[in-house]
N, C-alpha and C positions, 0 to 999 in steps of 0.2 A: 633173585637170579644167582645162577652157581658162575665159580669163578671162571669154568669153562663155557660159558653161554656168553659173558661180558667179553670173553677173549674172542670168540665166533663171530660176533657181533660189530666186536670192533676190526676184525679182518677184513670181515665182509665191508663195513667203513669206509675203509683202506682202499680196496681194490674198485668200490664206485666212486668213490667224490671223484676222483680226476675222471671219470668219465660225465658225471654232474654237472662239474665246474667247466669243462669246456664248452665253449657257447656252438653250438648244431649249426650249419647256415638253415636261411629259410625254405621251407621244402617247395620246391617247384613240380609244375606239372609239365613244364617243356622239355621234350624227351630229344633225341636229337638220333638221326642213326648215321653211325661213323663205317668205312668200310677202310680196313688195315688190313696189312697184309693177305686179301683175299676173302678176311672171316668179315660179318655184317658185326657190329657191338652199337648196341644203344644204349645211352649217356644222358645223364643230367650237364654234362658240360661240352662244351661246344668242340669242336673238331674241324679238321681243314678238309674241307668240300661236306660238310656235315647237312644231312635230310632231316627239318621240322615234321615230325611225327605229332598228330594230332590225337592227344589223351585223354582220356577221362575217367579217375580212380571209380573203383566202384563202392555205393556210399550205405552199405549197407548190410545184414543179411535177412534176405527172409525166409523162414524155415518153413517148412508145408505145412502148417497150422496155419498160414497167413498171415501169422504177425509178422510183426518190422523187430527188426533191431538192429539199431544204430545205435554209434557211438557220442561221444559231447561234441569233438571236431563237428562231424557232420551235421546235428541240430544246428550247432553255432553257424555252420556256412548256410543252411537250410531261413534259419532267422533273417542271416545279415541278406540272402535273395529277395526275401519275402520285403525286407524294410528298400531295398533297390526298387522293388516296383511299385511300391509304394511310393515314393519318390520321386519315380520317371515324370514325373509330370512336372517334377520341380528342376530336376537338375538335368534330364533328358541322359541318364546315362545308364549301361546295360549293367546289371549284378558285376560282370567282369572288372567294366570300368571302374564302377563305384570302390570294389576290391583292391585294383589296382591304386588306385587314388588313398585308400585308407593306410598299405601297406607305405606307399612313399610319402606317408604323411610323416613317417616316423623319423624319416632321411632328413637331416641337414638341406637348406633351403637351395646352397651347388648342384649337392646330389641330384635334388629334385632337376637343376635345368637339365644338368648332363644329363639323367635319365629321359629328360621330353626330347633331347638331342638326339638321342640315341635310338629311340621309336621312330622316328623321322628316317633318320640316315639307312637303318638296319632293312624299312620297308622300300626303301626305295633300291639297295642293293639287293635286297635277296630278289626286284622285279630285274636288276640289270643283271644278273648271274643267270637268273631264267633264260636271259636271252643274249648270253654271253659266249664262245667259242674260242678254245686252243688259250692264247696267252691272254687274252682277256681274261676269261673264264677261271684264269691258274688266279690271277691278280685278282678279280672279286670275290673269291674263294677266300684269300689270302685276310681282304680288307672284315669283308663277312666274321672272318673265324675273328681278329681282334676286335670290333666292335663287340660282337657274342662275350666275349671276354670281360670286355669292360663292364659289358650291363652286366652279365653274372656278380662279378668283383663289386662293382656300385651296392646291389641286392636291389637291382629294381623291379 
């Protein structure tokens, strides 16, 4: 290598590792739609009086020949479905669950309660905010956004 390729090389170096070195949070599929100042914004993080939008990346491409092409993510989610229902009969629980369960396996034994704490608390307000009105409605909005908070912050 010429002395100008080691210098490029090492630039280039330079300008990725701190983007390397910074740990990504986990990607989520919970999209959430916020409405501010009048514009609608959907977010990966939660928001005061924010709408669970129900997603589903798409896993794939197929090109008009009919083959598939996917990526390693996707086989690997595609497997870890496949070993879920395979399964079900043991542990009784859906690809999502068993997901869920693997990701918070990672968590500190806390995390883990706060996280089942937090599934509890979050389904039972986003049911009293459904059927909430005027200052109620501000206050379950209120409790709603920091719980959303929490779990996001937790990574559960």
């Amino acid at each position: 290598m010429r002395l100008s390729q080691v210098a490029s090389v090492l630039g280039l170096l330079a300008v990725l590792l701190p983007a390397i070195a910074q740990k990504l949070p986990a990607p989520s599929r919970t999209v959430y739609k916020c409405e501010a100042d009048g514009k609608v914004v959907y977010s990966d993080s939660p928001c005061l009086g924010a709408k669970k939008v129900d997603v589903e990346p798409t896993r794939g491409l197929n090109k008009s020949t009919g083959s598939e092409r996917v990526g390693a993510d996707v086989r690997t989610e595609r497997h870890n479905e496949q070993v879920a229902e395979a399964l079900k009969p043991i542990f009784n629980e859906t690809p999502e669950q068993r997901a869920k369960r693997h990701r918070r396996a990672k968590l500190k034994p806390d995390a883990r309660q706060q996280c089942a704490r937090l599934d509890e608390q979050i389904v039972a307000l986003e049911g009293k905010e459904a059927g909430a009105a005027g200052s109620g409605l501000a206050s379950a909005q209120r409790q709603l956004l920091d719980l959303r908070t929490e779990y996001r912050s937790l990574q559960c």
